[in-house]
N, C-alpha and C positions, 0 to 999 in steps of 0.2 A: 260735692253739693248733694244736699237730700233732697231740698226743697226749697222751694222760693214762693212768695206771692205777697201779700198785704195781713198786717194786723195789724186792727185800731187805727188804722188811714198810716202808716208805716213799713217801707219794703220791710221783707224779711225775708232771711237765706239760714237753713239749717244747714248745718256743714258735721262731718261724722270727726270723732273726737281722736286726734292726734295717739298712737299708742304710749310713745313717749316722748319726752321732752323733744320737739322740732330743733333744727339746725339753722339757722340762715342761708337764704339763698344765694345765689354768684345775682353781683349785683351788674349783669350782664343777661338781654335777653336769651333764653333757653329754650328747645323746644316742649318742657314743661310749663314754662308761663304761656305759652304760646296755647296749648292742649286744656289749659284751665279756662282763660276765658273763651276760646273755641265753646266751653262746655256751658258757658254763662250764655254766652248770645243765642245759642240753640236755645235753650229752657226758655227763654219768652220773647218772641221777637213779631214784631210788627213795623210790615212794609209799608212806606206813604210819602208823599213829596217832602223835599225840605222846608219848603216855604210853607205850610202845613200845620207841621210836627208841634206838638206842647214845648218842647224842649226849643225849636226855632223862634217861637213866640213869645217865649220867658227872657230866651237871651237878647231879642230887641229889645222886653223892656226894661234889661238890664242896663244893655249899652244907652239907652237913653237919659240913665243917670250918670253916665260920666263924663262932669263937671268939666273937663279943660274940651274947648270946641273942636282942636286938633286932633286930639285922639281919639275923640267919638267917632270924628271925620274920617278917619283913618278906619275904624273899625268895621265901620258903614259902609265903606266902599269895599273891604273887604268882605262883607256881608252879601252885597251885591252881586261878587262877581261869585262866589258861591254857587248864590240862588240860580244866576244865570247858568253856569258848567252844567250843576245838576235838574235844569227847571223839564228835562225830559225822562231822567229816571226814579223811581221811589228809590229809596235806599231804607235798608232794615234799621228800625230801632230795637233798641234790648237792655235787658238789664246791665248794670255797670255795678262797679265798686267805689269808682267812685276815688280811691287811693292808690291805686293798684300799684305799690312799689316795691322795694328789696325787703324796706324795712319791716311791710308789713306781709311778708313771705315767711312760713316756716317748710323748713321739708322733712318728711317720715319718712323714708327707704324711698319709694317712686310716689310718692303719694304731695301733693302742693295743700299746703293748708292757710288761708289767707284769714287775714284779721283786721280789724282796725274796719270792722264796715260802717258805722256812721253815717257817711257819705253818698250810699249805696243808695241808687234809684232804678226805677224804671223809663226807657227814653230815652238811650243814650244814644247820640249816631254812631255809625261802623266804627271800632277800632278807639275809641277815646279811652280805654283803659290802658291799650298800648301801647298808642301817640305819650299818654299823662307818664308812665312807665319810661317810656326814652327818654321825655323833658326831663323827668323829677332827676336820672340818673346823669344825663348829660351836664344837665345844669347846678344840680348841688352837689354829685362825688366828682365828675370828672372837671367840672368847674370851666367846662366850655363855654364859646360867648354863643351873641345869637344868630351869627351866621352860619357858624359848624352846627349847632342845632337845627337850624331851617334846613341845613342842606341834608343833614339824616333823615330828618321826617318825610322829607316833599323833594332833595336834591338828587336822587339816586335812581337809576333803572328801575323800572315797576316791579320787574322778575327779581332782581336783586335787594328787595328792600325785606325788613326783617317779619311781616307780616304778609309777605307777597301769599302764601297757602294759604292761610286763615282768611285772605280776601278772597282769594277765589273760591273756598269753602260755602263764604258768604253768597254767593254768586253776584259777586262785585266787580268781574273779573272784565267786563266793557267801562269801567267808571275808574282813571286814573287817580288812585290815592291823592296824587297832588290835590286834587277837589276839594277834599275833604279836609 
């Protein structure tokens, strides 16, 4: 990454140009995928409550469009207990990609070159490019259900989970992933 910041009301990330044709990456987390968005959430981050955040306020009133009362209900109370876990500490927002998958990974010798940014914002909470990263792989190549996914993301020792460094990089290291 060279750059990031806004043009014409639009993130934008300049990234240095592949020498030749990339490879695909192992569609397994690395500690290359791990070392790239490490370098994403440095370049712009801003601490502040969740209950707060543009990004916390947009997804209420996202979920308040969704139509069947049950799963709003569902969604809300998980919302709730959120707010509740973390209503004592800020946690960092930052830039994201937004897709961050296998598919949209190439690699040059040591070098990660990501594509397909679109999606790409400012605002994301801790780690949603590499939560989006285990779902996208868990649930479309390994074709897991959504217990063996919840129990990846949120089921496993803090120390043992596949982002445990990158958290405490963040200094996220008193705030259990499960939280989030």
């Amino acid at each position: 990454v060279i750059a990031i910041g806004c043009w014409q009301g639009h993130p934008l990330c300049v990234l240095s140009a592949p020498q030749a044709p990339g490879r695909r990456m192992p569609q397994r987390l690395t500690p290359l995928h791990v070392a790239a968005l490490r370098e994403l959430w440095i370049m712009q981050m801003e601490w502040m409550p969740l209950a707060t955040s543009p990004f916390w306020m947009a997804l209420a009133q996202q979920v308040q469009q969704v139509e069947d009362a049950y799963y709003r209900s569902m969604i809300e109370q998980g919302m709730a207990n959120a707010e509740k876990w973390l209503a004592r500490h800020p946690i960092p927002f930052h830039f994201f990609h937004g897709d961050f998958t296998p598919w949209n990974l190439l690699k040059d010798g040591n070098k990660l070159f990501v594509v397909d940014w679109e999606g790409a914002s400012a605002g994301s909470p801790p780690m949603w490019d590499l939560c989006h990263f285990m779902f996208q792989t868990l649930f479309l190549i390994r074709h897991r259900d959504a217990a063996h996914i919840a129990s990846a993301l949120v089921g496993r020792d803090p120390g043992q989970w596949p982002g445990a460094a990158a958290w405490r990089d963040l200094g996220l290291k008193e705030i259990p992933p499960q939280s989030l």
